[in-house]
C-alpha positions in Angstrom: 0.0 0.0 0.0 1.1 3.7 -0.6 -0.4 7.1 0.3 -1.6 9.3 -3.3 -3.9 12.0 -3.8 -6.9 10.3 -5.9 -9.4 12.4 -8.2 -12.3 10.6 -8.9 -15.7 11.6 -10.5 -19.0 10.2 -10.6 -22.0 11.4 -12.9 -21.0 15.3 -13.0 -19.6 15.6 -9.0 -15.9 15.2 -8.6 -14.0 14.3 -5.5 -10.5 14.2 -4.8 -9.0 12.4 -1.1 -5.7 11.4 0.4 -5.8 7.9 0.3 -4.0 4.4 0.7 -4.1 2.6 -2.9 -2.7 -0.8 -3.3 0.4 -1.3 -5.5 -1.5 -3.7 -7.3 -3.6 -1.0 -9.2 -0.8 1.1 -10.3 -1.2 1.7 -14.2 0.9 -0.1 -16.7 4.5 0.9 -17.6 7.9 -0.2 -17.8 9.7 1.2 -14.3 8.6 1.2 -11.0 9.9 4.7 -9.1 9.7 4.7 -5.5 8.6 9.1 -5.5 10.6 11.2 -3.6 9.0 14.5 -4.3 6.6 16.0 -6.4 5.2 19.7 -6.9 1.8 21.2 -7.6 1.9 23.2 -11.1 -0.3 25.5 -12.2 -2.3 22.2 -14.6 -2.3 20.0 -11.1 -4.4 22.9 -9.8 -6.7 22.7 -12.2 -7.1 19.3 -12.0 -7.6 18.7 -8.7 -10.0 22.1 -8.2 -11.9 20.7 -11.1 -11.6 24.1 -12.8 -10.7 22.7 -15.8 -11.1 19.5 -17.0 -7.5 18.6 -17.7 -8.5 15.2 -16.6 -8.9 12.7 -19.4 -9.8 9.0 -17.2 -11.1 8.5 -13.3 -9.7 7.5 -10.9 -6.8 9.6 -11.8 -3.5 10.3 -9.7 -2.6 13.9 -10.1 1.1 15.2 -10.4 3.0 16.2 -13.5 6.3 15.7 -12.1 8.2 13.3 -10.4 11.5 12.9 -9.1 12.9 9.2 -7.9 14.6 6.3 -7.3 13.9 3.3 -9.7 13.0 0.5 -8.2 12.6 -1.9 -10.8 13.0 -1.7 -14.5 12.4 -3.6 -17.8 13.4 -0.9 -20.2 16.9 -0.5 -21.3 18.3 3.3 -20.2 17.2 2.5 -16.5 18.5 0.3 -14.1 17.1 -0.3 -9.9 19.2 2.7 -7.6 19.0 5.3 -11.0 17.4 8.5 -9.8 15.2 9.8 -12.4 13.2 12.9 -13.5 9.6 13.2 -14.7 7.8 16.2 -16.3 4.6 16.2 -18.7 4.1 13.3 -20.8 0.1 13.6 -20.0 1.3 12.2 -16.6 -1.2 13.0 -14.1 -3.8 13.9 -17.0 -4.1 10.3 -18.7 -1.7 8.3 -16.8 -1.6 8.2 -12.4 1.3 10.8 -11.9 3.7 12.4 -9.2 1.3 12.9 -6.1 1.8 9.4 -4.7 4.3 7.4 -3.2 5.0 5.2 -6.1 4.7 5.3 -9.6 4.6 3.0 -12.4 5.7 5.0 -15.7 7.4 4.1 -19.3 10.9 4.9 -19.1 11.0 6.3 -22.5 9.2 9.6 -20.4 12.5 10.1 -18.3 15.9 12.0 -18.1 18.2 11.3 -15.2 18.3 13.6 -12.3 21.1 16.1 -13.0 24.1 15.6 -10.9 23.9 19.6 -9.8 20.6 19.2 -8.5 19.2 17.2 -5.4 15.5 15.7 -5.6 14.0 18.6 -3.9 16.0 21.3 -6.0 14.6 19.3 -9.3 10.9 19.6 -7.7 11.8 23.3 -7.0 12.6 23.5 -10.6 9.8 21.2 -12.0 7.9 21.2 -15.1 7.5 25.1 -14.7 11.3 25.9 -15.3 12.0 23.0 -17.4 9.2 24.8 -19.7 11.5 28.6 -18.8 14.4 27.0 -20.2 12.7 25.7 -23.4 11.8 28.8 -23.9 15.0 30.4 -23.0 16.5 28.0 -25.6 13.8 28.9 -27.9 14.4 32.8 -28.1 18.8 32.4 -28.2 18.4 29.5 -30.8 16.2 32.5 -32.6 18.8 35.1 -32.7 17.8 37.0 -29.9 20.9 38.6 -27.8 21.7 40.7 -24.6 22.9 43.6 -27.2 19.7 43.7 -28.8 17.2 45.2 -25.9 14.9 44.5 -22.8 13.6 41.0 -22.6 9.9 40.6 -20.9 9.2 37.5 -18.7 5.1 38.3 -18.0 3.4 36.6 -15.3 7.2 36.8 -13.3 6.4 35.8 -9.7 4.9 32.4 -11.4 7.0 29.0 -11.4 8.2 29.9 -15.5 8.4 33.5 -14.5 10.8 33.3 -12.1 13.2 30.9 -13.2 12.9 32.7 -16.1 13.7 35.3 -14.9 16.8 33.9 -13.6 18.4 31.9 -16.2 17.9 35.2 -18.5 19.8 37.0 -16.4 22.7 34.3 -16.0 22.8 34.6 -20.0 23.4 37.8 -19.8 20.2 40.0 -20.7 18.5 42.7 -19.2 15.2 41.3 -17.7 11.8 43.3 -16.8 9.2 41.2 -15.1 5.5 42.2 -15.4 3.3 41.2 -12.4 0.2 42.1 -10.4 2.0 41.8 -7.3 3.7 44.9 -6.8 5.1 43.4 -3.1 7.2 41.1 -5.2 9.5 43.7 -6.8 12.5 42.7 -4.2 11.9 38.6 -5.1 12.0 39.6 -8.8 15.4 41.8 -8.3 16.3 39.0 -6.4 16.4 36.5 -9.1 17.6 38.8 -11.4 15.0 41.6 -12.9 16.6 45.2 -13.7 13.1 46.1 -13.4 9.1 45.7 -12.9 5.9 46.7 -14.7 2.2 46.3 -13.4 0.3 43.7 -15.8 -2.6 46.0 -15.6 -0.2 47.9 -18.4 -0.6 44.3 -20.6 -3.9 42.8 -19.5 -6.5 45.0 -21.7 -7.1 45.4 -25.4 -4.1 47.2 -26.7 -3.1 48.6 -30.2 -2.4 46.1 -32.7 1.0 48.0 -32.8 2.4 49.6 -30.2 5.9 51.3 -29.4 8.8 49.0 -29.7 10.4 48.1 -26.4 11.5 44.3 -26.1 14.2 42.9 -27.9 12.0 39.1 -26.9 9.8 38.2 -24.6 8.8 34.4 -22.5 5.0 34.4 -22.2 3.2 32.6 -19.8 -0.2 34.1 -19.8 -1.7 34.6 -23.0 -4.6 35.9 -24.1 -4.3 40.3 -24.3 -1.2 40.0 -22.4 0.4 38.1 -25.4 -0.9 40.6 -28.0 0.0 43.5 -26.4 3.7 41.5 -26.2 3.8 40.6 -29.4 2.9 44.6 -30.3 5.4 46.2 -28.4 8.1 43.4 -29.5 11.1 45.2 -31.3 11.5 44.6 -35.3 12.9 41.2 -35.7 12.7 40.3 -32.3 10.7 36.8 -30.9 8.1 35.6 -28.6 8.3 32.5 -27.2 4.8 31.5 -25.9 4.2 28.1 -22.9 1.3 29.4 -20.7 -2.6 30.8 -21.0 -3.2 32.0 -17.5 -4.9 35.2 -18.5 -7.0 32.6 -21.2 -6.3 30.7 -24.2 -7.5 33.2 -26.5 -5.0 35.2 -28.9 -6.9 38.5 -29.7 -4.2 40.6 -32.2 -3.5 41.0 -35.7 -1.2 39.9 -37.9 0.5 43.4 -38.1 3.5 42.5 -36.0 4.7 39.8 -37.5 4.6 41.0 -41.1 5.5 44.4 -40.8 8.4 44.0 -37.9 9.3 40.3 -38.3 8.5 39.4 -35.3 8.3 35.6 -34.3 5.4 34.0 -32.7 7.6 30.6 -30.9 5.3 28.7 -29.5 6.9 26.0 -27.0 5.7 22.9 -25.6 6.7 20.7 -22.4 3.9 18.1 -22.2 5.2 16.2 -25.5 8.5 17.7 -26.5 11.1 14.9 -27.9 13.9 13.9 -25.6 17.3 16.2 -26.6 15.5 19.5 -26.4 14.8 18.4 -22.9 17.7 17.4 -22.1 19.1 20.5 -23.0 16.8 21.9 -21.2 17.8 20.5 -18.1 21.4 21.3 -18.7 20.8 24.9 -19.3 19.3 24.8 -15.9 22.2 22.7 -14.4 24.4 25.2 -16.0 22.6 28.6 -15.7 20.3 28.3 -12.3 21.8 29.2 -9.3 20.5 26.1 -6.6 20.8 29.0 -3.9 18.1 30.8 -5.8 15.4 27.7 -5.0 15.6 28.2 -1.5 13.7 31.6 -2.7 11.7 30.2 -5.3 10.5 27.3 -3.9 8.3 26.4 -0.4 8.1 22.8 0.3 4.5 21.3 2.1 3.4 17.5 2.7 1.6 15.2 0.5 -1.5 15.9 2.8 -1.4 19.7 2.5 -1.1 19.3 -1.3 -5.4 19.9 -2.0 -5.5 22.9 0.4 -2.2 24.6 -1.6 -3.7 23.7 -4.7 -7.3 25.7 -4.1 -4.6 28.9 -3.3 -2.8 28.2 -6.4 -6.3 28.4 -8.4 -6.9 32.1 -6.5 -3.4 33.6 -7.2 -2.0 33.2 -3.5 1.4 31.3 -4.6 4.3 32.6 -5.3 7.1 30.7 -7.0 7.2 27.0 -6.6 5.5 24.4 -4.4 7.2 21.3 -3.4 5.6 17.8 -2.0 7.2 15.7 -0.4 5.2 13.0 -1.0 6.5 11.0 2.5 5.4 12.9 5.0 
């Protein structure tokens, strides 16, 4: 037996419990990871509030990361003792995911756990700044350099805000943050921002052109935030788009992209192939400061994980949560 959060749903009325599941129901796969930690992302909030249904099959395990030990393997790259790293995959969506004790998972999903990194420090870092490098990759592997302006991280204080924010300022660019929070403006300097704008100045309908100020921008919020982004985005400069916080919608014209050249790089974590994340991950083991997780990241039980996800869902987190999903 091992402890997980479990969603279920019956007829229209979801529920969701800390409870003891027997090993014997644990989905199909081809390793067996006894979970040392997990964390709650901004899609496990969603799923377990039932906001969202992000959910695809009850009774569903929650949790799209993972770090571990294996236990026991029948696929090739792993071996019982490795320590391993999960993020996306539709894990915790389609397939029981991190919020448990155990997990049963194909090992074609996994990268090893960087040497630089301890379990916790990889939870800290999670699925949210795996998807901050991606798009860190995405915007230097488009041209974009220090020289050439301002880089925007919007929704900063988030979990791909702020290591955004810091691994853009280990390359070497000048980073403004844009945020609702204005009490955050020292966490953001502390990572790394040169400065801070209110998102009220992004969040409305804007200009389908609009000065030029930032040389790229990592966008995890969508919706008029993104168009107002991609409108004030310097001539030739990029946009590398993961998140729709604000919404899903994409309300601007074409006008910055075919009169300024700017690039619309849209980046995905759930389903991207194995080298770009494992350059991912060694940006981050090369880039991110593990000192700067102690202020990203706060780290809660596996039984506190459905109260911290409800003040995800209503803005009250900053950074990155942790589980430690044995105790």
């Amino acid at each position: 037996m091992f402890s997980a959060i479990m969603i279920d749903k019956t007829d229209d009325q979801q529920s969701v419990s800390l409870q003891q599941v027997d090993e014997a129901q644990l989905p199909e796969g081809d390793v067996t990871i006894d979970v040392a930690y997990s964390t709650l992302n901004y899609k496990d909030g969603l799923a377990i509030t039932g906001k969202s249904p992000v959910v695809r099959k009850f009774p569903m395990v929650p949790g799209i990361d993972l770090v571990g030990t294996v236990r026991t393997s029948d696929h090739a790259d792993w071996k019982p003792g490795d320590k391993v790293v999960l993020n996306g995959w539709g894990v915790g969506e389609g397939h029981w995911g991190g919020l448990a004790q155990v997990a049963r998972l194909k090992g074609d999903w996994l990268v090893p756990l960087p040497a630089a990194f301890t379990g916790a420090q990889a939870m800290a870092i999670g699925t949210a700044g795996y998807t901050a490098a991606l798009c860190v990759e995405a915007l230097v592997k488009a041209g974009v350099t220090p020289d050439q302006g301002e880089i925007l991280v919007t929704g900063a204080t988030g979990g791909v805000g702020s290591v955004a924010v810091a691994l853009l300022k280990k390359a070497g660019f000048t980073v403004i943050g844009s945020t609702g929070k204005a009490s955050e403006a020292d966490y953001l300097t502390q990572l790394g921002a040169a400065g801070v704008i209110d998102r009220a100045t992004l969040s409305e309908k804007g200009k389908p052109l609009q000065k030029e100020r930032w040389a790229g921008v990592v966008d995890s919020v969508g919706s008029f935030t993104l168009a107002n982004a991609c409108a004030q985005t310097r001539y030739g400069g990029a946009v590398a788009a993961c998140g729709l916080a604000q919404g899903a919608d994409f309300p601007a014209t074409v006008m910055p992209f075919i009169l300024r050249g700017v690039r619309l790089l849209g980046v995905d974590s759930v389903m991207a192939p194995k080298a770009p994340r494992l350059a991912a991950w060694e940006r981050l083991a090369r880039d991110l400061d593990p000192a700067l997780l102690d202020v990203i990241a706060t780290e809660i039980s596996l039984s506190e994980a459905i109260a911290a996800a409800t003040d995800l869902m209503d803005g009250k987190v900053r950074g990155r949560i942790i589980v430690d999903v044995n105790r």
